[in-house]
N, CA, C and O atoms as a printed pandas DataFrame, in Angstrom:
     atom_number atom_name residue_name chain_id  residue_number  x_coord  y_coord  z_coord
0              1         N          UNK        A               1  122.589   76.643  123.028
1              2        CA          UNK        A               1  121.176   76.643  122.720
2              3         C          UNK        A               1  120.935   77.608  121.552
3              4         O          UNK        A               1  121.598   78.640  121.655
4              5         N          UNK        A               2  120.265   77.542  120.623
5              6        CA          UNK        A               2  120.024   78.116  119.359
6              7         C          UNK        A               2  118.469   78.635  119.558
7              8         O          UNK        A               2  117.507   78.091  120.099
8              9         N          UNK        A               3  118.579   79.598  119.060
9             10        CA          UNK        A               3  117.484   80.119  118.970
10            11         C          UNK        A               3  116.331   79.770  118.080
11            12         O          UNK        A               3  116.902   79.408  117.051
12            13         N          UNK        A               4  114.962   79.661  117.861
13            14        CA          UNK        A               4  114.073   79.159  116.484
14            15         C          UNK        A               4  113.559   80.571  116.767
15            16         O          UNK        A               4  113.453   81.259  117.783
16            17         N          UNK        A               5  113.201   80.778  115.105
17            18        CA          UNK        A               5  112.261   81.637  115.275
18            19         C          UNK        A               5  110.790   80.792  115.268
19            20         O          UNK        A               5  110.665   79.690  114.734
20            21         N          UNK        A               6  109.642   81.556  116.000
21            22        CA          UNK        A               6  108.233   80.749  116.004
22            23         C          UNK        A               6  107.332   81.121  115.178
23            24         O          UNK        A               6  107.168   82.340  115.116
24            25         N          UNK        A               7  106.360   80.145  114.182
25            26        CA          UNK        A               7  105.936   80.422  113.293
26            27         C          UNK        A               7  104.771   81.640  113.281
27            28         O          UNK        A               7  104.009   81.815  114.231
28            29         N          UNK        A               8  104.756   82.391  112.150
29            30        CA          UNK        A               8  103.978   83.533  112.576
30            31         C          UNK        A               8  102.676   83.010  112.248
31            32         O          UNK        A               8  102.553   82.017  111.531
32            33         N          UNK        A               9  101.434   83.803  112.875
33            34        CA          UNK        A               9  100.236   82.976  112.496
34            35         C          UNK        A               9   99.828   83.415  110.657
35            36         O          UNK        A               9  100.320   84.325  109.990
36            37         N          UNK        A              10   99.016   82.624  110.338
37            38        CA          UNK        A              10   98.556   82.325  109.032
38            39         C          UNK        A              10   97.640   83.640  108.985
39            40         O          UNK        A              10   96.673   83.893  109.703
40            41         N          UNK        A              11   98.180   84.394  107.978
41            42        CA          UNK        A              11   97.087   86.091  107.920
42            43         C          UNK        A              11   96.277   85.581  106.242
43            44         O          UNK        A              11   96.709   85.249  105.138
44            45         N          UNK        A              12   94.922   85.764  106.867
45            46        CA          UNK        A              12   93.318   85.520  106.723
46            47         C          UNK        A              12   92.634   86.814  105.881
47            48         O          UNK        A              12   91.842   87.435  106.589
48            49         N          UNK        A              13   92.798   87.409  104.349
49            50        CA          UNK        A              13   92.005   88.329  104.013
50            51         C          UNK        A              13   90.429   87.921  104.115
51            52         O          UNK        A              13   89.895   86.987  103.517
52            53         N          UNK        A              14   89.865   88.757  104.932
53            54        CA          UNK        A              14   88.651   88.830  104.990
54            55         C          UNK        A              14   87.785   88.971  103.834
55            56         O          UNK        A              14   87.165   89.963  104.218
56            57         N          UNK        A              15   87.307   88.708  102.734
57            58        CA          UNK        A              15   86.794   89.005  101.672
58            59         C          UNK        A              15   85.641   89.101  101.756
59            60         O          UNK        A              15   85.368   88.716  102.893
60            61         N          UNK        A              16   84.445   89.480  101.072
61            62        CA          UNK        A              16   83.158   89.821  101.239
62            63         C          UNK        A              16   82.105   91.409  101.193
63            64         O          UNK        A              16   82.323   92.541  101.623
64            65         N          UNK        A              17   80.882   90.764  100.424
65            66        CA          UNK        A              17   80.470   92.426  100.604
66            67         C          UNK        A              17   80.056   93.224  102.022
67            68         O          UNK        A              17   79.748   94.414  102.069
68            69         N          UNK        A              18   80.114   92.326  103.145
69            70        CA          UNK        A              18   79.480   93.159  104.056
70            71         C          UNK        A              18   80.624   94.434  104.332
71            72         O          UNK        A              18   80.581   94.835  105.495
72            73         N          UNK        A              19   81.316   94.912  103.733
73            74        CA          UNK        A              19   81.868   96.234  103.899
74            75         C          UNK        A              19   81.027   96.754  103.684
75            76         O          UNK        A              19   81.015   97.733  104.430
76            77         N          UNK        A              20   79.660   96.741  102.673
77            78        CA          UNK        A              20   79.389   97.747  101.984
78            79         C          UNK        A              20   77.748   97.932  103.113
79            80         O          UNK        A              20   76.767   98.584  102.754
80            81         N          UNK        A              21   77.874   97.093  104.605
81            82        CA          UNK        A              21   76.682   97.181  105.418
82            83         C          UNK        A              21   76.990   98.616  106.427
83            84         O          UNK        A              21   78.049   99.075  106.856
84            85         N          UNK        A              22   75.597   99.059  106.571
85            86        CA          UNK        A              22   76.373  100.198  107.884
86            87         C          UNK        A              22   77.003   99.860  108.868
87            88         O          UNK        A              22   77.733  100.625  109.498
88            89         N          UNK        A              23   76.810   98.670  109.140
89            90        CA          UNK        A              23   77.812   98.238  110.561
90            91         C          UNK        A              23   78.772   97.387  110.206
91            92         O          UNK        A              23   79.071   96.416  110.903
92            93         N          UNK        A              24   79.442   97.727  108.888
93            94        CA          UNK        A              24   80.528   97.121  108.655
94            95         C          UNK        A              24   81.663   96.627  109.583
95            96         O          UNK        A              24   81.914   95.451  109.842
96            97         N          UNK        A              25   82.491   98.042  110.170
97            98        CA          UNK        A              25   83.339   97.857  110.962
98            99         C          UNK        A              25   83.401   97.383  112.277
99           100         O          UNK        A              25   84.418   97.348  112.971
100          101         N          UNK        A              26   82.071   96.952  112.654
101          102        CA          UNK        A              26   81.850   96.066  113.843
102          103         C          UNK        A              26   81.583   94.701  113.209
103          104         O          UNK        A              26   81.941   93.834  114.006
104          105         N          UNK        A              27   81.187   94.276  112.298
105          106        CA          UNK        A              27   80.863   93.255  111.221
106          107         C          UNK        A              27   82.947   92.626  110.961
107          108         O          UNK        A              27   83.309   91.452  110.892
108          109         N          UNK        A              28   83.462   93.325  110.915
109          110        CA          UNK        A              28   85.028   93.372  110.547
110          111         C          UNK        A              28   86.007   92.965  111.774
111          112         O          UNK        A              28   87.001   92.239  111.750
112          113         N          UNK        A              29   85.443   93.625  112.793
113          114        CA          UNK        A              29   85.872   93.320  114.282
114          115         C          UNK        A              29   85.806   92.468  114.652
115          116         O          UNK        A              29   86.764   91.860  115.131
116          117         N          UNK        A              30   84.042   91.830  114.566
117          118        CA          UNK        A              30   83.998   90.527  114.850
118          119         C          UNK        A              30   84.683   89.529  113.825
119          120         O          UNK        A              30   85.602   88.893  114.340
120          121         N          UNK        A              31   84.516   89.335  112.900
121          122        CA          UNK        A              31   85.398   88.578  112.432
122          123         C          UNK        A              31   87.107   88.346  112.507
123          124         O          UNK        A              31   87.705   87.294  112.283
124          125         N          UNK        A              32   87.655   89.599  112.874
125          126        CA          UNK        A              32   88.952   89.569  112.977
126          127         C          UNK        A              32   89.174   88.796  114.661
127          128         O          UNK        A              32   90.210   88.206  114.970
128          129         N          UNK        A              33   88.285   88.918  115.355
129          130        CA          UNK        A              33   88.197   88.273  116.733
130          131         C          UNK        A              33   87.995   86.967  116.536
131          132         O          UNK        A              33   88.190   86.325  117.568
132          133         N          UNK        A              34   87.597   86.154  115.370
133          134        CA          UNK        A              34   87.462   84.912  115.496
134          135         C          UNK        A              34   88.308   84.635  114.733
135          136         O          UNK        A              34   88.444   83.424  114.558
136          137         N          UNK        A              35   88.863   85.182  114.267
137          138        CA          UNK        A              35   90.461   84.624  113.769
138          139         C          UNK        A              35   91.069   84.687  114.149
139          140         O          UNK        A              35   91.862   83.808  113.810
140          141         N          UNK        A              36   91.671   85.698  115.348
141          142        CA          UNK        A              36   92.310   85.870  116.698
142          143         C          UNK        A              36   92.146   84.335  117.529
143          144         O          UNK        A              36   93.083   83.684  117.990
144          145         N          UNK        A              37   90.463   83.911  117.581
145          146        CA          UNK        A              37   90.353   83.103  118.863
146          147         C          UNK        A              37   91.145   81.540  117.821
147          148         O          UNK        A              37   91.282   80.515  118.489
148          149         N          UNK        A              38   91.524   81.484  116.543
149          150        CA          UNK        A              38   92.112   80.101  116.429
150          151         C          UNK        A              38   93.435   80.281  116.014
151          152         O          UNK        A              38   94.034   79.357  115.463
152          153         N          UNK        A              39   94.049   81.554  116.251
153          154        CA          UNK        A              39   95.428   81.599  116.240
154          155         C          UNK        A              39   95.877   82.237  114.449
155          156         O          UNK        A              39   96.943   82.099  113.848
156          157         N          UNK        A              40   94.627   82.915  114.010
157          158        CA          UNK        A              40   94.776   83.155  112.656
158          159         C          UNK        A              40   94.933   85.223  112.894
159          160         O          UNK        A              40   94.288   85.814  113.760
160          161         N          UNK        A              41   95.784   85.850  112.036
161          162        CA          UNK        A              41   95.444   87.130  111.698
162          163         C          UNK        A              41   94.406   87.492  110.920
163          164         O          UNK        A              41   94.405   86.843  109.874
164          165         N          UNK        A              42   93.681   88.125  110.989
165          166        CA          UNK        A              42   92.172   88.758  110.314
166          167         C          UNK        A              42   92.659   89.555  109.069
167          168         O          UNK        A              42   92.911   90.588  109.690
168          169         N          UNK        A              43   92.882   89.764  108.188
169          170        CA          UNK        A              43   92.842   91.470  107.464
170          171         C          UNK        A              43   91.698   91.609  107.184
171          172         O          UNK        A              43   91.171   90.770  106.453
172          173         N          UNK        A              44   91.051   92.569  107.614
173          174        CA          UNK        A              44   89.391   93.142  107.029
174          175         C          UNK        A              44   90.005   93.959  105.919
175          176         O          UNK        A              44   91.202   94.147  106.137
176          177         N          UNK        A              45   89.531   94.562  104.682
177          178        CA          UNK        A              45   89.353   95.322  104.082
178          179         C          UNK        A              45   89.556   96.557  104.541
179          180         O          UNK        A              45   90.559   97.231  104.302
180          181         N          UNK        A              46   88.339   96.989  105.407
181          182        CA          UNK        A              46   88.099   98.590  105.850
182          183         C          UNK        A              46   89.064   98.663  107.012
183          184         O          UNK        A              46   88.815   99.480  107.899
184          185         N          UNK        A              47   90.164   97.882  107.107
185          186        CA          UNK        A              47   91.391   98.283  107.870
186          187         C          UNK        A              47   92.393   99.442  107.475
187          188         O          UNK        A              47   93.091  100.170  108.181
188          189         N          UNK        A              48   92.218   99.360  106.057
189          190        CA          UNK        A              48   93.242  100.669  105.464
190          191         C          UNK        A              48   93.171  101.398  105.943
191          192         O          UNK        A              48   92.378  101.242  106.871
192          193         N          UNK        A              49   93.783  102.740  105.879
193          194        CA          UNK        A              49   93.387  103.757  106.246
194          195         C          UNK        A              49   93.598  104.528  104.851
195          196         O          UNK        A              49   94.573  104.383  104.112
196          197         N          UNK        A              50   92.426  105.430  104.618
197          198        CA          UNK        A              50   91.913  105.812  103.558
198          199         C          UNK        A              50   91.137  106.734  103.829
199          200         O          UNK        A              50   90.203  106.709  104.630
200          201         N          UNK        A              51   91.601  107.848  102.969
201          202        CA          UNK        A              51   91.145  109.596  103.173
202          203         C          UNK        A              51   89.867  109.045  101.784
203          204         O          UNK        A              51   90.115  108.717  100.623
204          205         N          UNK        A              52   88.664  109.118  102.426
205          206        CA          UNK        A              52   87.869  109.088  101.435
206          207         C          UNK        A              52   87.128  110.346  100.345
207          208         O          UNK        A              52   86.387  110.375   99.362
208          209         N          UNK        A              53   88.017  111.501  101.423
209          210        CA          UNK        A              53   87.436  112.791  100.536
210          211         C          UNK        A              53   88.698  113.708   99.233
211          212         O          UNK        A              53   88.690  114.915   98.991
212          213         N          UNK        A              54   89.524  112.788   98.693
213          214        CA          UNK        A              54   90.468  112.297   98.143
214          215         C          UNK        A              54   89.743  112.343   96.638
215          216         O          UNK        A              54   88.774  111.595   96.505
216          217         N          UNK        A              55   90.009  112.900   95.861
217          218        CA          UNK        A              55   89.895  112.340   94.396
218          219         C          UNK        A              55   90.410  110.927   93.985
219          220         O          UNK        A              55   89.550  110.400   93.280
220          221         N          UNK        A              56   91.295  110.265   94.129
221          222        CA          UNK        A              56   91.604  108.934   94.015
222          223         C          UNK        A              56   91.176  108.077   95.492
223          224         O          UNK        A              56   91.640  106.943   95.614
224          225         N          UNK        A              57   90.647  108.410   96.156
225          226        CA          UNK        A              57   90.115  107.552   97.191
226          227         C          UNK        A              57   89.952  105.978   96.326
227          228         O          UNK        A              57   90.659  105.089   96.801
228          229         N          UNK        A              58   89.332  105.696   95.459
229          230        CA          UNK        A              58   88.805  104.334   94.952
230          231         C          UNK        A              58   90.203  104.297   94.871
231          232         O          UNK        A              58   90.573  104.053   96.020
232          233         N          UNK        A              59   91.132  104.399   94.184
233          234        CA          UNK        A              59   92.337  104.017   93.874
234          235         C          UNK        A              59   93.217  103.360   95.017
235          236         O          UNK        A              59   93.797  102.277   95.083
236          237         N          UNK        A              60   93.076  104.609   96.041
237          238        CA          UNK        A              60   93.778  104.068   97.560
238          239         C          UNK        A              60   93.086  102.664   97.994
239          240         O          UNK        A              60   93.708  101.865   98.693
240          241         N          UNK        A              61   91.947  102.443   97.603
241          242        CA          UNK        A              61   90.679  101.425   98.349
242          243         C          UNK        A              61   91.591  100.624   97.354
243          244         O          UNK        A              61   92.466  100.070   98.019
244          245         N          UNK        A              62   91.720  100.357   96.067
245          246        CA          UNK        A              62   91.625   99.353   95.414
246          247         C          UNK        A              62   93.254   99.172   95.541
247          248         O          UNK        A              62   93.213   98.211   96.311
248          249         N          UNK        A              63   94.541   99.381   95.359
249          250        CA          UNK        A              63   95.944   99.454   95.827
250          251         C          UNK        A              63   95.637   98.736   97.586
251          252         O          UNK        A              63   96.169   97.635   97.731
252          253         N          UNK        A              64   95.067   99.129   98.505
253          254        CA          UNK        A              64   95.017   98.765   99.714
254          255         C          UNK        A              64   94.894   97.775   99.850
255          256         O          UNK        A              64   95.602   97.052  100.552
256          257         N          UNK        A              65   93.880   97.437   99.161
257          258        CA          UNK        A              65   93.163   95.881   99.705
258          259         C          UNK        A              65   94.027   95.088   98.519
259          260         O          UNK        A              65   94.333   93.901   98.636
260          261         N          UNK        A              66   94.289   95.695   97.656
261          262        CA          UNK        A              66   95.099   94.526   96.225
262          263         C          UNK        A              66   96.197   94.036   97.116
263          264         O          UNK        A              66   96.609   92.887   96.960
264          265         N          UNK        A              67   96.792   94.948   98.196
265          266        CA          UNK        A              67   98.423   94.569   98.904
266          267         C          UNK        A              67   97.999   94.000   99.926
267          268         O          UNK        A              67   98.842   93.157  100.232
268          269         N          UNK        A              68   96.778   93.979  100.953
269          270        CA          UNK        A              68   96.466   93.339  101.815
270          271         C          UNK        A              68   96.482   91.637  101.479
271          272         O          UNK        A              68   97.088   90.758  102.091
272          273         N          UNK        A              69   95.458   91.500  100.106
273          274        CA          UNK        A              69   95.382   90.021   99.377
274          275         C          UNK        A              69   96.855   89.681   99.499
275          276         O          UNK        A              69   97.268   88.839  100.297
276          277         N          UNK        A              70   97.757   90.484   98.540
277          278        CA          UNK        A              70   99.032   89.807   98.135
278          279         C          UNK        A              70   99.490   89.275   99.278
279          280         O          UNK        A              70  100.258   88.314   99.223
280          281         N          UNK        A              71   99.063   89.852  100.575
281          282        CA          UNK        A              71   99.953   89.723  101.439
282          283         C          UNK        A              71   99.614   88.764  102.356
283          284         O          UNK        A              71  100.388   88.364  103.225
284          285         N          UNK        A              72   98.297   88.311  102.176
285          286        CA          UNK        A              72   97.933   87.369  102.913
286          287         C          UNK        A              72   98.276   85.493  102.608
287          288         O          UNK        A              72   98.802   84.994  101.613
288          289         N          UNK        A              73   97.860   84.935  103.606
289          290        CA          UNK        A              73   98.313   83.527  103.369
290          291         C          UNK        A              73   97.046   82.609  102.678
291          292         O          UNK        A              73   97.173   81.516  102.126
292          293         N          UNK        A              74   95.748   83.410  102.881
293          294        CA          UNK        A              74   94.390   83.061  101.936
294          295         C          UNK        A              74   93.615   83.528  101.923
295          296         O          UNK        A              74   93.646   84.191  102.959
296          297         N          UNK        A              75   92.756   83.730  101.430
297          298        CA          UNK        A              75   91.504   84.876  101.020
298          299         C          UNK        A              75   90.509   83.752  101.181
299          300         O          UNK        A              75   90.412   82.844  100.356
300          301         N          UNK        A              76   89.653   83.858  102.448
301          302        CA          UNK        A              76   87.982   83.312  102.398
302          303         C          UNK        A              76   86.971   84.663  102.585
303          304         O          UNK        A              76   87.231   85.690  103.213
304          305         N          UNK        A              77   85.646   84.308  101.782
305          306        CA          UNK        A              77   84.990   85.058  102.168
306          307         C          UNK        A              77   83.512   83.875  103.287
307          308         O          UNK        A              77   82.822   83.046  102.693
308          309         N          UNK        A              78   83.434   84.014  104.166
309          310        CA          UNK        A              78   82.594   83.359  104.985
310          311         C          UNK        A              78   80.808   83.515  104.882
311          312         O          UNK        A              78   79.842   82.836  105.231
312          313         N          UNK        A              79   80.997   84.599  104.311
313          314        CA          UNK        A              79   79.269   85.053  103.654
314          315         C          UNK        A              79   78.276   84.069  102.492
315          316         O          UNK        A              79   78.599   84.523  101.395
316          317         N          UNK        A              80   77.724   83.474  102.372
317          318        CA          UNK        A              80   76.870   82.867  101.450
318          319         C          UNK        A              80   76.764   84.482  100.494
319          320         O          UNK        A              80   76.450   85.581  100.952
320          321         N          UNK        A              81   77.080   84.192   99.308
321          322        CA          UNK        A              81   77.443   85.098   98.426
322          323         C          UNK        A              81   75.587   84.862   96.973
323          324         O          UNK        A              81   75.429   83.923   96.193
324          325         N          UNK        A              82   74.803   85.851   97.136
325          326        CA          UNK        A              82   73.618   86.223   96.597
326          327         C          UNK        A              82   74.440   86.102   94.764
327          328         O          UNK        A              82   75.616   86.004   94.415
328          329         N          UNK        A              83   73.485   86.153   94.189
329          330        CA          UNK        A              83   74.245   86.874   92.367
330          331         C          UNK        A              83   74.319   88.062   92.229
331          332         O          UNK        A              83   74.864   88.540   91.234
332          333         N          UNK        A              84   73.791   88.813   93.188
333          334        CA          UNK        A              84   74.478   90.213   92.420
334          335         C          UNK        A              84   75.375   90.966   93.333
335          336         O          UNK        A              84   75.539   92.176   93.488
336          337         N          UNK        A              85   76.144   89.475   94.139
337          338        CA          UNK        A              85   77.460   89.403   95.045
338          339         C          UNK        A              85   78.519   89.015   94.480
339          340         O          UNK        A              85   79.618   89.465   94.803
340          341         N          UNK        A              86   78.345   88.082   93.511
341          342        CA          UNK        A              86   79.324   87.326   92.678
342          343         C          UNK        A              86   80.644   87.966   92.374
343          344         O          UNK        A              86   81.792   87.525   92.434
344          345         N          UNK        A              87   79.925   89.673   91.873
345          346        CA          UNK        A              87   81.125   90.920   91.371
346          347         C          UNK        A              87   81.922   91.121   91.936
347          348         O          UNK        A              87   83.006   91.406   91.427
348          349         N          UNK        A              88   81.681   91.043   93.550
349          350        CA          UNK        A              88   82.713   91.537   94.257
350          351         C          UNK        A              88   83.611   90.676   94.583
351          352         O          UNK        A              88   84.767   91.040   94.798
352          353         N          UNK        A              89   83.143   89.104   94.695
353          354        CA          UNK        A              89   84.076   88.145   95.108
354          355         C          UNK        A              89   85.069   87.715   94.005
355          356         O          UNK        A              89   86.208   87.285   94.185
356          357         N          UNK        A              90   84.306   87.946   92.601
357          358        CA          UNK        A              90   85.250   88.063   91.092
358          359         C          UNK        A              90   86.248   88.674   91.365
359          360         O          UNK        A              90   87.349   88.191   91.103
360          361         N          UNK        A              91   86.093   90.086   92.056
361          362        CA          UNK        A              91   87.065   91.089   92.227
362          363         C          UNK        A              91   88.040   90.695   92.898
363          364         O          UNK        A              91   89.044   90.689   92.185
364          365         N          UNK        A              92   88.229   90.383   93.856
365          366        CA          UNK        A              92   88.953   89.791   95.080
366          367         C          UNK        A              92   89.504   88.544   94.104
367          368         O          UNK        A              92   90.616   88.636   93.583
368          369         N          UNK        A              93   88.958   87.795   93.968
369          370        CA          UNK        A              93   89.455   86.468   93.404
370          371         C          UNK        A              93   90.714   86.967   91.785
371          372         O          UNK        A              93   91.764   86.433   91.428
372          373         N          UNK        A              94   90.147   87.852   91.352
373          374        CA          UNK        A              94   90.656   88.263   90.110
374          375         C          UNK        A              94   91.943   89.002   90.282
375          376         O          UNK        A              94   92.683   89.069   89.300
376          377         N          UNK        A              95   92.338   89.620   91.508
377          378        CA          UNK        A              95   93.243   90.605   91.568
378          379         C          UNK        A              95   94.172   89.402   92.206
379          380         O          UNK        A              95   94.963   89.024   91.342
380          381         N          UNK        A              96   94.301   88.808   93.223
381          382        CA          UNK        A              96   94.422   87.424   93.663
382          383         C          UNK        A              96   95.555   86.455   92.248
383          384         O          UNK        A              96   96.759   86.199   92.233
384          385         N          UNK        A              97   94.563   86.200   91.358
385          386        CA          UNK        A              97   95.289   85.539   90.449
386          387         C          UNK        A              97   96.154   86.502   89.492
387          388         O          UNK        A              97   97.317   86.236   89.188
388          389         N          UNK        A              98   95.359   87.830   88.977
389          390        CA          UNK        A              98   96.109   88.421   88.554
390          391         C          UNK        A              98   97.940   89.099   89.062
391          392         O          UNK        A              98   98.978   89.318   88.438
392          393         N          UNK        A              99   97.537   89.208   90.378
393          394        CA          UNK        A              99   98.853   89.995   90.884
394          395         C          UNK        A              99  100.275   89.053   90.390
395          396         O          UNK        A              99  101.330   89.685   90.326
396          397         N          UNK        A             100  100.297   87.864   90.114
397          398        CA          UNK        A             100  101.753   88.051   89.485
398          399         C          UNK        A             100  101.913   87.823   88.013
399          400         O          UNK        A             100  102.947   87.373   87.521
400          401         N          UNK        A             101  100.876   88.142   87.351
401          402        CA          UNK        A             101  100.949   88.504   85.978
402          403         C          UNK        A             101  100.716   89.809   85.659
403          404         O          UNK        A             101  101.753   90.097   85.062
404          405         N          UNK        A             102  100.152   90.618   85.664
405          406        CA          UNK        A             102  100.667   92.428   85.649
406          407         C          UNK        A             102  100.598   93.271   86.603
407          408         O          UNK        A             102  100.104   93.154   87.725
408          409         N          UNK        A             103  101.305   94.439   85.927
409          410        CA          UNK        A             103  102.239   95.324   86.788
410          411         C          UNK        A             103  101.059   96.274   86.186
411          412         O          UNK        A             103  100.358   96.216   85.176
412          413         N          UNK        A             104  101.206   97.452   87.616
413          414        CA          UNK        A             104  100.651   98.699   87.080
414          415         C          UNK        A             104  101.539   99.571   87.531
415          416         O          UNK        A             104  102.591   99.236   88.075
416          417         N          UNK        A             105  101.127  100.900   87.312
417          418        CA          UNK        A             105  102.523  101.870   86.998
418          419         C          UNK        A             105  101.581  103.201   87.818
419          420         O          UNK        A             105  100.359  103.154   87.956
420          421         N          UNK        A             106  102.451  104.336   88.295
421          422        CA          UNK        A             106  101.605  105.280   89.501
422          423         C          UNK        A             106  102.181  106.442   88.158
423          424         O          UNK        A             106  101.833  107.501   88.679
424          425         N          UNK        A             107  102.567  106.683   87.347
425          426        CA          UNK        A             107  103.107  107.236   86.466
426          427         C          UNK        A             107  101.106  108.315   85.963
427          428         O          UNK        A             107  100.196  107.507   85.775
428          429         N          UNK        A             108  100.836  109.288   85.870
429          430        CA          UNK        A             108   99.839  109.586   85.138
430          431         C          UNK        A             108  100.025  109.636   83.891
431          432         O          UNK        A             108  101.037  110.142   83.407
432          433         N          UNK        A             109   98.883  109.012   83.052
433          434        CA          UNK        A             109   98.651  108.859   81.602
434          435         C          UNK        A             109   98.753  110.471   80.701
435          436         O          UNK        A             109   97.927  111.345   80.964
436          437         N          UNK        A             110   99.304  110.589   80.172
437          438        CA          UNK        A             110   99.109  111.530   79.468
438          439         C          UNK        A             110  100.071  112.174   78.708
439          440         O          UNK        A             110   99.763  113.141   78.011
């Protein structure tokens, strides 16, 4: 008898501005629970863990979630997206296509 390995479930970046609501991380929960209930992994965003009192905090935020995308199997955002929402889903969408055309470097400029 041979062993299979079993397929892992399909991991789901959460995309969207409601990070930026006060009840984000219950906003994040629930959604990662309904990707749970159809056999999907959730990544929320505000899953990183991220020292926000950090001088590069944005940096950690933006590296975090850039490797979460890479790493996922698709990026939806489920929110009806307003116009002066557009930016953020650009963002997400942009890093997305960008990641296998450039490299960035942890090297400081100077």
């Amino acid at each position: 008898m041979t062993s299979q390995k079993l397929p892992q479930p399909m991991k789901i970046y959460l995309a969207g501005p409601d990070v930026f609501l006060p009840d984000a991380l219950d906003i994040g929960r629930r959604k990662v629970e309904i990707c749970a209930r159809f056999g999907l992994t959730g990544l929320y965003p505000l899953d990183n863990a991220i020292d926000l009192s950090t001088a590069d905090a944005s940096l950690q935020i933006f590296r975090g979630n850039a490797a979460m995308m890479d790493n996922a199997d698709a990026i939806i955002d489920a929110e009806e997206l307003t116009v002066e929402e557009h930016d953020l889903a650009c963002f997400e969408t942009c890093v997305t296509l960008a990641a296998t055309h450039f490299a960035t470097s942890n090297r400081a400029s100077g």
